[in-house]
N, C-alpha and C positions, 0 to 999 in steps of 0.2 A: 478351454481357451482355444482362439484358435490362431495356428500356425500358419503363417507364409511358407511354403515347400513349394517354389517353382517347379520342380519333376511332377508332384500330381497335379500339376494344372493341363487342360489340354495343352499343342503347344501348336502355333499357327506357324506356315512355311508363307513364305511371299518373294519370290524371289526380286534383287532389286528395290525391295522397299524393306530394307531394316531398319528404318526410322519408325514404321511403322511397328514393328513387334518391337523393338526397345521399349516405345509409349504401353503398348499392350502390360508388357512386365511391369513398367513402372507405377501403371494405373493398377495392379493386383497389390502390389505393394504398400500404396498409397491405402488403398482400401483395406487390407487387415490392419495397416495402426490407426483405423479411424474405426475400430472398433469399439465401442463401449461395453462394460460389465457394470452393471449396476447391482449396487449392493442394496438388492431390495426383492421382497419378496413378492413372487409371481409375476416378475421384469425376466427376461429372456433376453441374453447379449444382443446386440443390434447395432447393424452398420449407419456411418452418420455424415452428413458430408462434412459438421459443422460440430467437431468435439469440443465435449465441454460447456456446449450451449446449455445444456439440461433440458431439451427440447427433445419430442419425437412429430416429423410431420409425416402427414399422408400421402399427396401427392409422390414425396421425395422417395418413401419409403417403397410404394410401387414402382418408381422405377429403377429400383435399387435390385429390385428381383429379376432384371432383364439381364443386370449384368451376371447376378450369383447364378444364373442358372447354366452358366457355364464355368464354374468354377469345378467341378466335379465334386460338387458334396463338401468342400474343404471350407467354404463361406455359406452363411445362407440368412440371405435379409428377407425372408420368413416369416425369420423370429420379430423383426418389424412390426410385419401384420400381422401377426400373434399378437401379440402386445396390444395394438388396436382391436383387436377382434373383441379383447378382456375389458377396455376401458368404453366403449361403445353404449349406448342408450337401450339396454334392452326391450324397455317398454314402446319404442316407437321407431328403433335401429337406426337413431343418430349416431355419427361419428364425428367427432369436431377434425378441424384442419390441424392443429397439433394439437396436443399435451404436454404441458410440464410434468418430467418425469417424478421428481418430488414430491410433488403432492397429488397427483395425477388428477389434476384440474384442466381446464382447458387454457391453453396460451395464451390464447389474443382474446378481445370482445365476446362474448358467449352466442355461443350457437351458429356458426360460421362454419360452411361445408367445405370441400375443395374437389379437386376431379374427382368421381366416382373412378375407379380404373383399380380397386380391387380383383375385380370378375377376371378382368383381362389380363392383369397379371398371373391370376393364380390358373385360367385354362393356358394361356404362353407358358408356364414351368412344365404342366402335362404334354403338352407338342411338341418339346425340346426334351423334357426327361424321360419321359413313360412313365412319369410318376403320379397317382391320380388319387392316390391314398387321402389326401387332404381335402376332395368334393364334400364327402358326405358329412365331415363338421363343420368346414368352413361355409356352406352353403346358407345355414341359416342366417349367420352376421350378413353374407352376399345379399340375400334376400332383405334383408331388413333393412341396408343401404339405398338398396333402388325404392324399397318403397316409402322411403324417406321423403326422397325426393319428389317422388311420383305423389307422395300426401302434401308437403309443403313448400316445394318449390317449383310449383308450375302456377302459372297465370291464366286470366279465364280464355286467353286463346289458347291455352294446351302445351304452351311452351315455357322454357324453363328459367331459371333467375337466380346468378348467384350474389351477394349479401354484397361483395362492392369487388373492385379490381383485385384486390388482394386475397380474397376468398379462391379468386379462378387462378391463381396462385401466379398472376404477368402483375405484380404488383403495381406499380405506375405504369401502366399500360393505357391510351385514352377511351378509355372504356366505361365512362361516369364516375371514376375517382373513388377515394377510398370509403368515405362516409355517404350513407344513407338514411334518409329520414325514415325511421324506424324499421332498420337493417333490411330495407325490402328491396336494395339494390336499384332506388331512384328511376321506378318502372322498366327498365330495359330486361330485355329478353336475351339470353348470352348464347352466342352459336356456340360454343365449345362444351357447352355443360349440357346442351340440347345432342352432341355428335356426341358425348363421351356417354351418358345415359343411351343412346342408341347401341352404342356399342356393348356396355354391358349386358341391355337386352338381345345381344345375339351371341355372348360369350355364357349366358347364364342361358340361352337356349341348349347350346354343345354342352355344357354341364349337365345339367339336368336329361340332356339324351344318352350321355355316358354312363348316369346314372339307372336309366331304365324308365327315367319317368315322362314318356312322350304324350303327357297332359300339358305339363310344365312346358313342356318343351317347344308345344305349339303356340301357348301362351305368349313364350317369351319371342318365339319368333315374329309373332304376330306383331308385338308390343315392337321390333323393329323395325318392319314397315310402318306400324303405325307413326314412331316420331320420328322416320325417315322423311313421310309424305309431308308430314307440318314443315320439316326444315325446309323441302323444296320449296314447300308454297310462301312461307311466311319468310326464313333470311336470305334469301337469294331474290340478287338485284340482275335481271335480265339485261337491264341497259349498262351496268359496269362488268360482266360475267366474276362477279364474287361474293360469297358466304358474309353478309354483317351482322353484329349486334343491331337488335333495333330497338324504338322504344313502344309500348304496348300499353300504359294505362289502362283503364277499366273495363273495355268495351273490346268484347274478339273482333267484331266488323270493321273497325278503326283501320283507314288506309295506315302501311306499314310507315313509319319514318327511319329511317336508317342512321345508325351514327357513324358516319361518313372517314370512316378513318379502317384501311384493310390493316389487319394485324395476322398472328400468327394464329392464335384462335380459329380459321377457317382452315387454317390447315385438318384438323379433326376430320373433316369432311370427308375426307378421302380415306383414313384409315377404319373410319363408322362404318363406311358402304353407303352413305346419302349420296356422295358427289359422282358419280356416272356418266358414263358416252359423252356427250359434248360437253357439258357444265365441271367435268374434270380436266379435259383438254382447253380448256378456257382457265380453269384453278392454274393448270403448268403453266401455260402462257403468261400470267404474271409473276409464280414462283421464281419462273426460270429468264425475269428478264431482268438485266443488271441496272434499270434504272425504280426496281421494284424490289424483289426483298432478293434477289440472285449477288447478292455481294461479294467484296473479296476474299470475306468468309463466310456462307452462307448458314443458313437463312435468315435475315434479318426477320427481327421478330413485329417490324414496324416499318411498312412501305417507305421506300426515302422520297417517295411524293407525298407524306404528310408533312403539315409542316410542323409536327413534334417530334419530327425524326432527328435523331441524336449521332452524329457520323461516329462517334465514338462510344456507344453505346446507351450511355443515359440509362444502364438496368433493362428497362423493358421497352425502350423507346428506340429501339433498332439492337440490342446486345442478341449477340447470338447465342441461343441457350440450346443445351443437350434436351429436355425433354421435347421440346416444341419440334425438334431436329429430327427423334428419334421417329414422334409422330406422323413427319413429312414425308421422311425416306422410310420406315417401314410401309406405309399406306401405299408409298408409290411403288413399290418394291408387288406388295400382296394383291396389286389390283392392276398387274399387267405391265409395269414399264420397269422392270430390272435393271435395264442399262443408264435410264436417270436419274436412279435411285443410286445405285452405282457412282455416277459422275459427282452428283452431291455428295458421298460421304467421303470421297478422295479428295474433294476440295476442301470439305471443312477438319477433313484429316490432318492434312496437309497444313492448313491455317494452326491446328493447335500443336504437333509436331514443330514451326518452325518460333511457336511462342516457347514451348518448351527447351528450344535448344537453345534459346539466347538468353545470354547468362545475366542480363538483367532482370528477366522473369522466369524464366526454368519454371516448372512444376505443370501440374493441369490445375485449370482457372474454372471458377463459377460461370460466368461467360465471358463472349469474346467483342472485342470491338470490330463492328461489318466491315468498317474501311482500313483496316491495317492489319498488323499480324503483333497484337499484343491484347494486355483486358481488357475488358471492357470497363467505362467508369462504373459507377453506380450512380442513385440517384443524386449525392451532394457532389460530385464528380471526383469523391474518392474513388481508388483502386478497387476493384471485386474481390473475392476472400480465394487464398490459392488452396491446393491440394485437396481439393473439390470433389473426393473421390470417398461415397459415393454415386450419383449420378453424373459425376463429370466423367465416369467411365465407360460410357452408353456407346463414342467412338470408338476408344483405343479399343475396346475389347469386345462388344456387341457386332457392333457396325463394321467391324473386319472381318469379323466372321460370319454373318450374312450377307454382307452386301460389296464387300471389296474380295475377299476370297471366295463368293456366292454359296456359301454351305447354309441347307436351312433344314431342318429337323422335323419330322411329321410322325409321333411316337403313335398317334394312335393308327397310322398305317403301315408302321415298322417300317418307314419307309425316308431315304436321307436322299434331299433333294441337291445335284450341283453343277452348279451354272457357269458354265466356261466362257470366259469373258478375253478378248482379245490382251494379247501379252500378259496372260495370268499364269504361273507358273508358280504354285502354289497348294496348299490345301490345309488341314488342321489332322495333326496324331491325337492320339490318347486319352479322346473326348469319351466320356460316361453316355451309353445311348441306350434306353430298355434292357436293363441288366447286364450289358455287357459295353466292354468296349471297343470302337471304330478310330483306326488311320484311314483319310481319301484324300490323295495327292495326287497332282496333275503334275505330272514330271514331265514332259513334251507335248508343249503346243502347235501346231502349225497350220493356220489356216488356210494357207497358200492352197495347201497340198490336200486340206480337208480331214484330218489327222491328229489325233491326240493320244497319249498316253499315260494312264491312269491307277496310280497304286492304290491297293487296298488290302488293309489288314482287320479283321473281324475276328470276335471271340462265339458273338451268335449270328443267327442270318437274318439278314433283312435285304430291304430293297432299295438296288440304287439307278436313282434318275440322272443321268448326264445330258444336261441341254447346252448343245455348240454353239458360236454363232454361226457359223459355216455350214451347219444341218438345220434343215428345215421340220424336221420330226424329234423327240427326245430318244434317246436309247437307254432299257429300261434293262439292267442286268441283276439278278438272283443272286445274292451274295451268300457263299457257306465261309463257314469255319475255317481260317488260316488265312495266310497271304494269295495276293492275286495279280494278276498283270492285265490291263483291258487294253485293247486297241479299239479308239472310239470314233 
């Protein structure tokens, strides 16, 4: 069974922002009693956002590993995709979008995919733990997933299709609605399952390189250029600068029709590696404007120039969701812009922090409403479901420790990246990193002067990157065994 013990959790410093680790604590909390123990055999406990549903989904469950992999071994939604890995189609490595765990049938309509983002999950717990033990079983199910897709969800222009809005798991999202005539997703081609299949073929290339097998490995990389190039040429609209669904019918030469509505979906773009140099700088340029999805708590999941955008959330018709969130700010984070990567996760911090402290809603919420600081409705304009933990903990506790304290983990180069970000006076103790464990605390900031100072305590050694903003080079220091003082 597993224990809540705040002492083996890392512990995050921030100074000035204790609202922020108050949420951090509460969101670890939240998440060991939304654990399940099923009494059943060959089920493995698993975190849930949604107890007592008798449900496991996939999407939810990927990103439920973002937040355990900081838990230091004490959680581990894993056991999740364990669970899936057993219930999975061997003959052809389908995975449905849930299972009832009871009968371990599938949940909704039969044969229904959801993000691939297995791959990426399980190489992300390798880059933050140095744990890699899990490649060489897990790799088959991996494999069997992309070629899933790769055999029955692409269309004869090469690109991809999931079964209706609710399969790409933005449920009411305007994205050709829930039913299709014979579940073929009512011809449309979906950017995100097009960016999330790219992605895994460059997370199952670093697998497979880890593993030794650089056959595989060129394969897969390959396989990421290759449906990097289709996304450029076939969902990107030049004259609006953004990533759409579009629709595709029979014929690959067919001029594209675009279904005219920007959602949250193009965000994938950026964390695949498709969106690049200008056509990224053009994705920010609407991300990040307030009359587009840059809200009061961002990121709206649904441009507020559609006109099914919901100021109060309407679910997926502007509600600001953690995964969609996480996808935005890690990708901008990994492909060069740290500091607005940074800006977003302090806002939408800040948005669930101040839903949290008012005591008509307390708790952390499934999502949020873009124009105020409380939940978001749902679809009948009921209230969203609270204590939402697991993936409603992707902010309090991911996202402060990559991107608002800048601490980011690279196990297969023994090597802890950290990014000193104006007025940060902070850092994270006691974190679990390739067999041993690291404190890196920024105890004196000062740009002014060009000056920082930097604790660290180490059990093994590795390497540490401090990038200022006030230097223009990073300073790369050799860390041994014991405590340490840096002048940076």
């Amino acid at each position: 069974m597993y224990v809540y013990d705040r002492a083996k959790l890392p512990e995050p410093v921030l100074k000035g922002r204790e609202e922020y680790i108050e949420l951090y604590y509460t969101a670890w909390e939240t998440a060991f009693r939304n654990v399940e123990y099923v009494d059943k055999e060959g089920w493995k406990p698993q975190l849930t956002c949604m107890p007592g549903a008798g449900i496991i989904w996939q999407w939810d469950s990927c990103f439920m590993t973002f937040i355990t992999n900081y838990s230091n071994g004490t959680l581990d939604a894993f056991n999740n995709l364990d669970n899936l890995y057993r219930l999975r189609r061997e003959s052809d490595g389908f995975m449905a979008m849930a299972y009832e765990m009871e009968t371990e049938n599938q949940a909704y309509p039969p044969d229904r995919i959801n993000p691939p983002l297995m791959a990426w999950a399980e190489w992300t717990h390798y880059c933050i733990t140095g744990d890699k033990s899990r490649f060489e079983k897990v790799l088959p199910a991996l494999e069997g997933c992309y070629r899933f897709i790769e055999n029955n969800r692409r269309r004869v222009c090469g690109l991809y299709w999931f079964e209706d809005s609710g399969s790409s798991g933005m449920d009411n999202s305007p994205r050709g609605g829930y039913d299709s005539t014979h579940n073929d997703g009512c011809d449309i081609c979906h950017i995100d399952l097009a960016c999330q299949q790219a992605l895994s073929a460059r997370c199952l290339a670093e697998i497979c390189g880890t593993l030794g097998d650089t056959d595989k490995q060129k394969f897969y990389e390959s396989e990421h250029k290759r449906i990097c190039d289709l996304i450029n040429e076939r969902h990107w609209s030049e004259r609006t600068g953004w990533y759409f669904d579009f629709f595709a019918r029979e014929q690959a030469h067919k001029k594209v029709k675009f279904i005219n509505s920007k959602t949250a979906a193009a965000f994938w773009a950026i964390i695949s590696g498709c969106a690049a140099g200008e056509r990224k700088q053009r994705m920010i340029s609407h991300m990040f404007n307030e009359e587009e999805f840059y809200t009061l708590i961002p990121f709206a999941t649904l441009s507020r120039d559609d006109p099914n955008y919901d100021a109060e959330g309407g679910y997926w018709l502007g509600g600001i969701w953690p995964p969609t969130n996480y996808a935005a700010i890690r990708g901008l984070r990994e492909t060069g812009t740290p500091e607005l990567a940074r800006e977003a996760a302090m806002k939408y911090l800040d948005g669930m922090c101040k839903v949290a402290n008012n005591p008509i809603y307390g708790s952390i919420w499934e999502a949020y409403a873009p124009e105020a600081f409380r939940p978001a409705s749902a679809e009948a304009g009921e209230i969203v479901r609270a204590n939402f933990v697991g993936w409603g903990g992707l902010a309090p506790i991911t996202m402060l420790i990559e991107n608002i304290i800048g601490l980011n983990f690279d196990a297969p180069a023994n090597t802890v990246h950290f990014r000193l970000f104006p007025e940060t006076i902070g850092g994270l103790k006691n974190m679990q990193f390739c067999g041993g464990k690291v404190s890196v605390v920024c105890t004196e900031y000062y740009p002014a002067m060009g000056r920082s100072i930097v604790e660290v305590e180490a059990e093994k050694p590795f390497t540490l990157i401090v990038k200022a903003n006030y230097a223009w080079d990073p300073v790369v220091i050799e860390v041994t065994p014991g405590k340490h003082t840096y002048n940076i």
